[in-house]
C-alpha positions in Angstrom: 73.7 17.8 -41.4 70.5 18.5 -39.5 70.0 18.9 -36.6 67.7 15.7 -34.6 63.9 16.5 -33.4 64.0 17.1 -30.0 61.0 14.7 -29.6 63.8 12.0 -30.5 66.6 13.0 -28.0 67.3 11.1 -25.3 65.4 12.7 -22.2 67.4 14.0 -19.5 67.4 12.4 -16.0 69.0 15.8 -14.3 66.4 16.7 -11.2 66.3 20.3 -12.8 64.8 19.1 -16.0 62.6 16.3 -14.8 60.6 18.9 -12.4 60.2 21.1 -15.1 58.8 18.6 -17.8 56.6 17.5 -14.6 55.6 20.8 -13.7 54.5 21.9 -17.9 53.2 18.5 -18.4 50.3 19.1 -15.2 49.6 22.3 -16.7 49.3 20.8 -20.4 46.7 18.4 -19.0 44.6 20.9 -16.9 44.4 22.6 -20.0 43.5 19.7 -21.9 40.6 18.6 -19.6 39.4 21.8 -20.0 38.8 21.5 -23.9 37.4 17.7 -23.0 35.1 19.2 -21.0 33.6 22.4 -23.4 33.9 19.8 -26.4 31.5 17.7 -24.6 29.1 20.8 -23.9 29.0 21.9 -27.2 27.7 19.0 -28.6 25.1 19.3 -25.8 21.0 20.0 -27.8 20.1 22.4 -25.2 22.4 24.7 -26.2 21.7 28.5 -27.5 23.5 30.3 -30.1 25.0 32.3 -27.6 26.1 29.6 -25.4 27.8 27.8 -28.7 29.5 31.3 -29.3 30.9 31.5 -26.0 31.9 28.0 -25.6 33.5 28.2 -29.0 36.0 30.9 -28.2 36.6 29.6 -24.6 38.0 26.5 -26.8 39.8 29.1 -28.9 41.1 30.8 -25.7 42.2 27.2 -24.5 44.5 25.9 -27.3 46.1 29.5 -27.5 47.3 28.4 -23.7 48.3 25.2 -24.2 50.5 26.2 -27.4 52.0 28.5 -25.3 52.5 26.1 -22.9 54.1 23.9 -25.2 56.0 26.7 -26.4 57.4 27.1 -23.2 58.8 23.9 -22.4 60.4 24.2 -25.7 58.1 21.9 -28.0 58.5 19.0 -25.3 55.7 16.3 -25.3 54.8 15.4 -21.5 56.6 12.7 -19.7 55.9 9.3 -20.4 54.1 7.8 -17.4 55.8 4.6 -18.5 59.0 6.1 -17.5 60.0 6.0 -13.8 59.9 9.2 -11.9 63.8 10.0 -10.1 61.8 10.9 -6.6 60.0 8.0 -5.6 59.1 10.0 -2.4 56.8 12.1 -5.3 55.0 9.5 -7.9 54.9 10.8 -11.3 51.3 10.1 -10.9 48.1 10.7 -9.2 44.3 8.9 -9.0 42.6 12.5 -9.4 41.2 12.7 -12.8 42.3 16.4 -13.7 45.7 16.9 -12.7 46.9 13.9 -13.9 46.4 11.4 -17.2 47.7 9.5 -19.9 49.5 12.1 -22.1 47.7 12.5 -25.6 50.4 11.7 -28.4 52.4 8.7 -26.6 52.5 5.6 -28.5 50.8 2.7 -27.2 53.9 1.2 -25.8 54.8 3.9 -23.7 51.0 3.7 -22.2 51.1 1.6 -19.2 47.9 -0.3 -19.5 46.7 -0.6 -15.9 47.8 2.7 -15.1 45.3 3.8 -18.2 42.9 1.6 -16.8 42.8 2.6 -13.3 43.3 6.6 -14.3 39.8 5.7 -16.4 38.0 3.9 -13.4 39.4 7.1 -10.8 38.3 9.4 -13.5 34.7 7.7 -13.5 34.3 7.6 -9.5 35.4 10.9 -9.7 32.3 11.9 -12.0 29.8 9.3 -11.0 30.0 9.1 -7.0 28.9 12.2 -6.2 26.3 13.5 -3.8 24.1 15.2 -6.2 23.9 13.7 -9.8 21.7 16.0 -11.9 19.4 14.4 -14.5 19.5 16.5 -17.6 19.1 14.3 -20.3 15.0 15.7 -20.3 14.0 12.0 -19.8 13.4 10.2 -16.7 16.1 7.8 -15.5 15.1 5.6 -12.8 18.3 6.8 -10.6 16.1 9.8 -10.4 14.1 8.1 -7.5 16.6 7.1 -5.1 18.0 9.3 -2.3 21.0 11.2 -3.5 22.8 9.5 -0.6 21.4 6.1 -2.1 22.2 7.4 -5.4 25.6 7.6 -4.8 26.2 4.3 -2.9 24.6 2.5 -6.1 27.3 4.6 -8.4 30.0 3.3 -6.2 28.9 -0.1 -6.4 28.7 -0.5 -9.8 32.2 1.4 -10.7 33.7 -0.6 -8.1 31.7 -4.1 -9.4 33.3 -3.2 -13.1 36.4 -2.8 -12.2 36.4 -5.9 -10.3 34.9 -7.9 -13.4 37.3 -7.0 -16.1 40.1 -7.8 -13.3 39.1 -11.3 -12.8 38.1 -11.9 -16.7 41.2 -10.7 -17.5 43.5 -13.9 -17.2 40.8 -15.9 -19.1 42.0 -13.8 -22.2 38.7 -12.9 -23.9 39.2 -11.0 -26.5 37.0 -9.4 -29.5 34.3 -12.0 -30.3 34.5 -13.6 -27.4 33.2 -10.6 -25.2 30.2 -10.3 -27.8 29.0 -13.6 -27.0 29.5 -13.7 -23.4 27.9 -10.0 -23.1 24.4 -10.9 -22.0 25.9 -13.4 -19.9 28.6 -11.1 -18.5 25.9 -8.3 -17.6 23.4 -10.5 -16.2 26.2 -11.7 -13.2 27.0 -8.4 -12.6 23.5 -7.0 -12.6 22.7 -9.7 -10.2 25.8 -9.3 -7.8 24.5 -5.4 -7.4 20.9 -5.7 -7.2 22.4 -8.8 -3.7 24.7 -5.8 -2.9 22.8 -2.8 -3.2 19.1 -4.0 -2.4 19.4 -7.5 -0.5 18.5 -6.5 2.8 15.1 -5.2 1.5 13.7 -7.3 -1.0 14.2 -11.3 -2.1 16.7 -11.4 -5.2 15.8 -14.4 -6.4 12.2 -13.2 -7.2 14.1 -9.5 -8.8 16.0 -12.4 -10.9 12.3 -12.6 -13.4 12.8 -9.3 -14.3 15.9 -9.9 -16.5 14.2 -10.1 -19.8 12.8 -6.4 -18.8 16.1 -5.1 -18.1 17.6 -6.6 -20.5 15.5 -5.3 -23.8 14.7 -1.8 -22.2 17.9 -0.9 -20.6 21.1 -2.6 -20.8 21.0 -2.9 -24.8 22.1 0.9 -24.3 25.3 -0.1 -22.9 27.2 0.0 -26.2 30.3 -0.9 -27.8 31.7 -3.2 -24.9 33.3 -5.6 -26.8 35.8 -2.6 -27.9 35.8 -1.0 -25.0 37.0 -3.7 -23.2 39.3 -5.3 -25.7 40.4 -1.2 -25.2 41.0 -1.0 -21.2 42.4 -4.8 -21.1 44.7 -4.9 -24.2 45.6 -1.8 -25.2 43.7 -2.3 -28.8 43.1 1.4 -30.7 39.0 2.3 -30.1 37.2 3.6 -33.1 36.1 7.4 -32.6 33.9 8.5 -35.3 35.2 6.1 -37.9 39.1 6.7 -37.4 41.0 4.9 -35.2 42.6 6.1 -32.0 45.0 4.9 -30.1 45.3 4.4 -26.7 46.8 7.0 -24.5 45.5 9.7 -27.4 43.0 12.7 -25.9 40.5 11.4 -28.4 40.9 7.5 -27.2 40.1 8.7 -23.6 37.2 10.9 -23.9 35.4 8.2 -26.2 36.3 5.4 -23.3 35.4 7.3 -20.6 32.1 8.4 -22.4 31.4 4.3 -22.8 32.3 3.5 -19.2 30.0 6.2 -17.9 27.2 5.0 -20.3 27.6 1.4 -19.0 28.0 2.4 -15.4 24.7 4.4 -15.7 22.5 2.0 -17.8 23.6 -1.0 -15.0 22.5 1.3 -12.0 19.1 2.0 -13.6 19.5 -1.7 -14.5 19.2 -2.4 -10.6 16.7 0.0 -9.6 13.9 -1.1 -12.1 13.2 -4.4 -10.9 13.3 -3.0 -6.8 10.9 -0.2 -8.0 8.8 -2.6 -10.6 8.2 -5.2 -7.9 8.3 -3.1 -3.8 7.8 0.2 -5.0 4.9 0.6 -2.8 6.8 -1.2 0.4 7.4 1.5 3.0 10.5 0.3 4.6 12.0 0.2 1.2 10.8 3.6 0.4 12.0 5.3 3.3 15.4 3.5 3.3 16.2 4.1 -0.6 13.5 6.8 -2.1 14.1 10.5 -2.2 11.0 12.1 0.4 9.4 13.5 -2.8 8.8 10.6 -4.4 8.0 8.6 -0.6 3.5 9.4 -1.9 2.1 6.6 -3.7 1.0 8.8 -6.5 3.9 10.4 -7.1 5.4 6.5 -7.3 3.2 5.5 -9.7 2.9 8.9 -11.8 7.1 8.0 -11.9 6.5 4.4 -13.2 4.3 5.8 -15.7 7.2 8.6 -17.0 9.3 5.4 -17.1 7.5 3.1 -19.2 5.9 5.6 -21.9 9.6 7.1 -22.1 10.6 3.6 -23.0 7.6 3.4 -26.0 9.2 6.3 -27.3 12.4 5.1 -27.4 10.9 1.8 -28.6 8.8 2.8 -31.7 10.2 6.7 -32.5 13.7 7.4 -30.7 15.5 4.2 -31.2 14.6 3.8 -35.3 15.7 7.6 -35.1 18.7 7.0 -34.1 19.2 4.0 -36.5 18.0 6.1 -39.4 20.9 8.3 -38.7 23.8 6.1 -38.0 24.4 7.1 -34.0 24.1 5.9 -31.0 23.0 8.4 -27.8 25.4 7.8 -24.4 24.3 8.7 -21.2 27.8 10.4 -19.9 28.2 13.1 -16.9 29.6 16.5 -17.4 30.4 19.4 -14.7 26.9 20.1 -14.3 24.9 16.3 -14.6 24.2 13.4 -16.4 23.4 14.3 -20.3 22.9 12.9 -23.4 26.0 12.4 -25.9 25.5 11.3 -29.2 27.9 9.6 -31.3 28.3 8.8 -34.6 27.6 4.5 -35.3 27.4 2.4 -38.8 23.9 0.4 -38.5 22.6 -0.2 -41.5 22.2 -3.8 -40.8 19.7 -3.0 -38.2 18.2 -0.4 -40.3 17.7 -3.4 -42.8 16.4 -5.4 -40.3 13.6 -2.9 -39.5 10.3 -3.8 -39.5 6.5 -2.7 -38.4 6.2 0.6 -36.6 9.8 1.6 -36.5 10.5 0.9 -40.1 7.6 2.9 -40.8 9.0 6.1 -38.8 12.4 5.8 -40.9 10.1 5.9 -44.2 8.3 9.0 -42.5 11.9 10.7 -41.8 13.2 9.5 -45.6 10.1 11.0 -46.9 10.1 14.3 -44.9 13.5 15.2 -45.7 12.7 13.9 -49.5 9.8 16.3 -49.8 10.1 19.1 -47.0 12.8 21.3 -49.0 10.5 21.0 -52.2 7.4 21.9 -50.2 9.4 24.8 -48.6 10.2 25.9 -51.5 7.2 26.2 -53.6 5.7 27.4 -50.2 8.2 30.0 -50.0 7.7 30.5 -53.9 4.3 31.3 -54.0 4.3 33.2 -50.7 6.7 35.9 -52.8 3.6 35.6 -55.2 1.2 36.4 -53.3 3.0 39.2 -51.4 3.4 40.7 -54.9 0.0 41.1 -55.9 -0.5 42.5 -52.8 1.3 44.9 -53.1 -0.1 45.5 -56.5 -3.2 45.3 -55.6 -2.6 48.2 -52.5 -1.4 50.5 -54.5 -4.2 50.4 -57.4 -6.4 50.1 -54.1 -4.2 53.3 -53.2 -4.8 55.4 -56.4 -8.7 54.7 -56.2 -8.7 56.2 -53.1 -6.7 58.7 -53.6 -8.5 59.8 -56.7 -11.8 59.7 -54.5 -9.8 62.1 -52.2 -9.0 64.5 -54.8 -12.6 64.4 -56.7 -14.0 65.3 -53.2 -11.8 68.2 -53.2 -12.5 69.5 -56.0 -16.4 69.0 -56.0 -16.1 70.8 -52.4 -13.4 73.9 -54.1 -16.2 74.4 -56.6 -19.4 74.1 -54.5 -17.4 77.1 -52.0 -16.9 79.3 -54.8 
């Protein structure tokens, strides 16, 4: 008879054992944070050869550990956090986003959902609300203006004002479709409640209100993917991860959600600042109680509004058919070192189809480049060999004349001696 997988037995409830699964299971996910965290690099543009080589064996380096570690504890998968902890004086979990999470593996019903949930939103204030947040995306974001101390009051805001939303919408039971046709509406009551909580003592929100047509085309169509995001946090429904599905409580299930909430949390912050800095950028009570110093001159205001709308007619007319063209969407997430770009992979065709004008016209231009490029290379590359070969031909007939010349010389000069 064989013998039963340990991953079936019955888990023991002896002190002894439970501190030991405890004490693996926080080193398993240290170590697994660690390879979220040099994945998420490495898929960074900026990065050399040499950086990709060194992050690559750092991830080699990192699942050597945690198969060791899970040698260790003798092939046993991390407690469940659905199962109760024997020491209630020492909760099996805690809000920091490291040391503690969701074990990857766990089957959904083991994954207490609002533990999940509030592990994600921890995780995100964690990352977000922090007193410097580098921009290194390599495009202007309008958080770039405000004073880090500002900057960080507006993150906290809006994680805080997210939370709070999918609490109360929550017993109303929306669910798939529904969250795609309440989205606009959805965004629009949250983007107002910040720009009341974050800028109401400044500037009249009623009259910031106009500006919602702006926001919304420019900005918050960036916030992607919220109808499965939510469906995701609120129901425990699998996400979508580069066209497989993952469940929740997987590694794969969290990075992807926690990439979406940071992308929505960003877009809605630069959501609230564009209006403030479209409308009183110039007012100097507002700049002095919101704007970093270096951007208090009113040239270096308006060379900033300037960064900000041609970055948007790029996006407009070159990056956004771009990214149509080839089926990804780019998410503005936060790693160790700042906020950067993340792209993912996305089916549109149906937009592409519905592309028309200039942007249609740049997907021809990319359709035709990479059509013709590899031929032009070619036959550039082709005749270049060519060319270099009667070169050389012709340098060495060019190298016998003279050489020949040389040796007449010689000789006439050997005769005329004598």
């Amino acid at each position: 008879m064989t013998e039963p997988d340990a991953r079936n037995l019955p888990r023991s409830r002896s002190p002894l054992l439970t501190g030991r699964q405890r004490w693996f299971r926080s080193q398993w996910l240290v170590i697994d944070q660690a390879l979220r965290e040099t994945a998420l690099l490495a898929h960074q543009t900026d990065q050399s050869g040499l950086d990709r080589w060194v992050l690559a064996g750092r991830q080699r380096e990192l699942r050597a550990a945690r198969g060791l570690v899970n040698w260790l504890a003798g092939g046993m998968p991390p407690m469940s956090l659905s199962e109760p902890s024997p020491e209630p004086a020492e909760p099996d979990w805690s809000p920091t986003p490291i040391a503690d999470r969701p074990p990857p593996g766990d089957s959904p019903q083991a994954i207490d959902l609002a533990l999940w949930r509030s592990t994600l939103f921890d995780q995100a204030v964690a990352r977000l609300v922090v007193d410097r947040l580098v921009n290194l995306t390599g495009n202007p974001l309008e958080l770039d203006i405000l004073h880090p101390d500002q900057r960080r009051t507006l993150m906290a805001l809006v994680v805080r004002r997210l939370e709070r939303g999918l609490e109360t919408t929550r017993s109303a039971g929306w669910r798939g479709d529904r969250w795609a046709t309440e989205r606009e509406t959805l965004l629009r009551g949250w983007w107002q409640d910040l720009l009341a909580d974050f800028a109401g003592d400044w500037v009249a929100v009623d009259r910031l209100g106009e500006d919602w047509p702006i926001v919304s085309g420019d900005i918050l169509h960036r916030a992607v993917n919220l109808p499965d995001l939510f469906d995701h946090l609120l129901w425990g429904l699998p996400l979508a991860v580069d066209g497989v599905v993952a469940e929740v409580g997987t590694a794969a299930a969290l990075d992807r959600a926690s990439a979406l909430l940071h992308n929505l949390a960003i877009t809605l912050a630069c959501a609230v600042v564009q209006p403030i800095l479209n409308r009183y950028g110039d007012r100097e009570a507002l700049k002095l109680a919101l704007f970093d110093r270096r951007w208090l001159p009113t040239r270096e205001v308006e060379r900033f509004r300037n960064d900000l709308a041609w970055k948007y007619r790029v996006q407009r007319w070159l990056d956004d058919p771009k990214a149509i063209y080839e089926s990804r969407h780019w998410l503005l997430t936060v790693s160790d070192r700042g906020i950067v770009s993340l792209a993912i992979y996305a089916p549109r065709n149906q937009e592409w189809r519905n592309l028309g004008g200039v942007p249609l016209v740049v997907t021809l231009s990319i359709e035709a480049r990479d059509a013709i490029a590899p031929r032009v290379r070619a036959t550039a590359l082709l005749a270049g060999r060519g060319v270099m070969i009667l070169l050389q031909a012709l340098g060495r007939g060019i190298g016998f004349v003279g050489r020949g010349i040389v040796q007449g010389l010689g000789d006439a000069l050997d005769r005329r001696g004598r």
